[in-house]
C-alpha positions, 0 to 999 in steps of 0.5 A, a space after each residue: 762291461 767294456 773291461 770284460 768284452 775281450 775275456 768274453 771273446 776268449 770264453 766263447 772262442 775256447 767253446 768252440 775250440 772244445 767242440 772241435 778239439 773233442 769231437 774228433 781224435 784225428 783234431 786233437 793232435 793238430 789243434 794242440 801243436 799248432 795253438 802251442 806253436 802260434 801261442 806266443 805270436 799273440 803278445 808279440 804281435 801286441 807288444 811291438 805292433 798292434 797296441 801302437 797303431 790298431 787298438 789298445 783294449 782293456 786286459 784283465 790280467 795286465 803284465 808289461 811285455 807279455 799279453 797273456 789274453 793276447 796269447 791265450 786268443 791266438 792258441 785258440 784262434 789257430 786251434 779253430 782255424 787248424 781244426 775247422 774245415 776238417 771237422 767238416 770234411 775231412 775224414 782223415 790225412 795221409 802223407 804225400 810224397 813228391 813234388 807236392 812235399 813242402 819245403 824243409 824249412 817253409 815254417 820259418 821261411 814264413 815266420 822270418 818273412 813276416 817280421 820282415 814284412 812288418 818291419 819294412 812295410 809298418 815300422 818303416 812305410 808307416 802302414 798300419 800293422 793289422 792290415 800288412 799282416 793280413 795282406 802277408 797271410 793272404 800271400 802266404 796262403 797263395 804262396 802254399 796254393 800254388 805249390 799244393 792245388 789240393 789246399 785251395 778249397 779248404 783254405 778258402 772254405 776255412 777263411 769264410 767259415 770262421 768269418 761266418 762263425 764271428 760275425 755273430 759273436 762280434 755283433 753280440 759283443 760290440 752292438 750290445 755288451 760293449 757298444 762304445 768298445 770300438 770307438 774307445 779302444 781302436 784306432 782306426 775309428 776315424 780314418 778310412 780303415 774304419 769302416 763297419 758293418 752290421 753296426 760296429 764290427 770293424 771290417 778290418 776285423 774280418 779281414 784279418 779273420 779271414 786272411 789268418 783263417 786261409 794261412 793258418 788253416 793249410 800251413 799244418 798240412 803243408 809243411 807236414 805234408 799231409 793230405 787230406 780225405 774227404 769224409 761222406 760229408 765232402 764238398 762237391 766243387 
């Protein structure tokens, strides 16, 4: 079962990205950009970092250099994280002007400043990779707070939402399907970082959920500049 555990974890992301992704037209067009955008990070973040110091799991479909489950599961987990909060509380977005507007090219200001981040903190400090992409999403996600005060509910929100979400499936997968699965594939198992919860679930798991869940969810709007409005099931704060 431990050969499946991973596929598994993909089949039941992509049912909840076709719930967000086909319950509302104004998601399909975010969730789409987005995943599509994100979709090669997954293999690349395996391939030069994660496989050498976080964890090392049992691919299906095993090609050197390129993680196609690895990229399938970042195209679904941005397409969840985009889409999340608005399927919740967003009626639908409208474009701001201003001070609030993004910078041009914050996008890649993100993207060049995590491989940076990576390489400085992981490649030369030695500090693990999972948890330096986690602490630089979260910066990034002050970061865009800080410009836009607007984001900080849906981001937060975003961030707890997809906790809540995986938690049960991750109980499911590694308590009962897989339970030997972290003690063999992860790293961490007997070091300081591995601690877990609610039985195997790693907690650097869910830290990395949540930080990503709080970046990703915002980073659409931010750089496009959008607003969003709340719909009659809007938050009160």
């Amino acid at each position: 079962m431990e050969n499946y555990t991973y596929s598994i974890l993909l089949v039941t992301l992509f049912l909840i990205w076709s719930v967000l992704f086909f319950s509302k037209k104004t998601l399909k067009r975010r969730m789409l950009i987005f995943g599509l955008i994100m979709f090669p990070f997954g293999g690349i973040m395996e391939t030069f970092w994660h496989i050498k110091d976080y964890w090392n799991p049992p691919y299906l479909i095993d090609i050197p250099y390129f993680y196609v489950e690895a990229n399938a599961f970042s195209f679904l987990i941005s397409g969840i994280t985009v889409g999340l909060y608005d399927f919740l509380f967003t009626k639908n977005h409208v474009k701001i002007e201003g001070q609030k507007k993004a910078p041009k090219y914050f996008s890649l200001f993100l993207l060049f400043s995590e491989i940076a981040i990576l390489l400085i903190f992981t490649n030369y400090f030695g500090y693990n990779s999972l948890i330096v992409s986690s602490f630089s999403f979260m910066l990034f996600s002050a970061i865009m707070i800080f410009i836009r005060k607007d984001l900080l509910i849906p981001s937060l929100l975003s961030g707890i939402l997809v906790v809540l979400i995986i938690i049960p499936i991750y109980y499911v997968l590694l308590n009962i399907l897989s339970p030997n699965y972290v003690d063999t594939y992860f790293f961490l198992t007997n070091s300081k970082l591995g601690t877990t919860i609610l039985g195997n679930i790693p907690l650097t798991e869910l830290f990395w959920y949540f930080s990503w869940a709080c970046c990703s969810s915002i980073l659409y709007d931010f750089q496009r500049n959008y607003e969003k409005i709340k719909s009659s099931k809007r938050l009160t704060v």
